[in-house]
N, C-alpha and C positions, 0 to 999 in steps of 0.2 A: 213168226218167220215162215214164209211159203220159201218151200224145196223143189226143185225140179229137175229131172234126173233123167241126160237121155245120151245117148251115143252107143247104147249097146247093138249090139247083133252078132253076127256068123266070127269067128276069127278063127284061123289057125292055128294052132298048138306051136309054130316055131315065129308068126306073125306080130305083131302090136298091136293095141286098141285103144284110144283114149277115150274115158268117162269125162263129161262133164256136170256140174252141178250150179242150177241157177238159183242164187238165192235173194229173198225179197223182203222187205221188213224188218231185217237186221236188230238184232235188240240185246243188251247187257247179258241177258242170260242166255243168246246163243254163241258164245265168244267158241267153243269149240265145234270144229266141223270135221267131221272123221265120214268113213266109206265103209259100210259092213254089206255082209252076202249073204242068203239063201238059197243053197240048194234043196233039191225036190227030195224029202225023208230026210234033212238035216235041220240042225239048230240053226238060227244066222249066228254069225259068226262076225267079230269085227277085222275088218283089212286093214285099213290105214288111217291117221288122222291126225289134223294138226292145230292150229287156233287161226282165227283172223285175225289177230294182232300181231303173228309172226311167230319166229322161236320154232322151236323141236318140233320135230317128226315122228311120230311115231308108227309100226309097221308090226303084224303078226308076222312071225317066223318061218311061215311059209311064202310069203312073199318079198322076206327081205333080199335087194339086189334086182327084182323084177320089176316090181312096181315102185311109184314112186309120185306122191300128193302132193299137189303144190295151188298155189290161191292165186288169184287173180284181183285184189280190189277195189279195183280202178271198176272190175267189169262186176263183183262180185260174185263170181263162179268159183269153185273149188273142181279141182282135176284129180284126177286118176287113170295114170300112163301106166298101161298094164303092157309088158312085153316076157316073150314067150312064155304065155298064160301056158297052164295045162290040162286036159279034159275034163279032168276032175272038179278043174274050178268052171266048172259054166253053174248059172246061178241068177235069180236075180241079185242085181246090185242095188241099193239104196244108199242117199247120201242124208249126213243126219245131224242136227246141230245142237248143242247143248252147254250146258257146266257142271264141270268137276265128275266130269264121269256120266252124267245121269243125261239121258236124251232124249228134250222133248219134243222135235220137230224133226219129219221124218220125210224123204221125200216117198214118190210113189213108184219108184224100182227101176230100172231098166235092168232088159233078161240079156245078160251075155252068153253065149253058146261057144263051148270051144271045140274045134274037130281035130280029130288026132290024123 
């Protein structure tokens, strides 16, 4: 599976931003496709994530209510509607596909930057 991961840049701390995610090669053991972050002196972290065959959501606790993952499979992209991000979360983003947790296809980040 090839990942590609772009729509980041500059946003506001009270603005929106939407991530996209292109994805290519599609295969049995990418059925999950989730959104994690790095920022600069942090661990990444996972954000959000859900499956290409539909069903649940899932969200870390800081951005439950903000954000909000949703798939496309007509187009095969995965999203991430970030609205009023916070400074804290500027970071690069990566989108990442896998099973049962474990993830082996990774895209190559896009940097969001938030300004307070």
């Amino acid at each position: 599976v090839q990942l590609q991961a772009f729509g980041g840049g500059l946003v506001q701390a009270w603005g929106s931003l939407r991530l996209s995610c292109a994805a290519s090669g599609r295969t049995a053991n990418s059925n999950a496709i989730s959104w994690f972050r790095q920022a600069p002196g942090r661990e990444r972290e996972f954000v959000a994530g859900t499956r290409w065959s539909g069903g649940k959501t899932y969200y870390a606790d800081s951005v439950k209510g903000r954000f909000t993952i949703s798939i496309d499979n007509v187009k095969n992209t995965v999203f991430l509607q970030m609205n009023s991000p916070k400074p804290d979360e500027t970071a690069v983003y990566y989108c990442a596909a896998g099973i049962g947790g474990n993830y082996h296809h990774w895209g190559q980040g896009t940097l969001v930057t938030v300004s307070s």
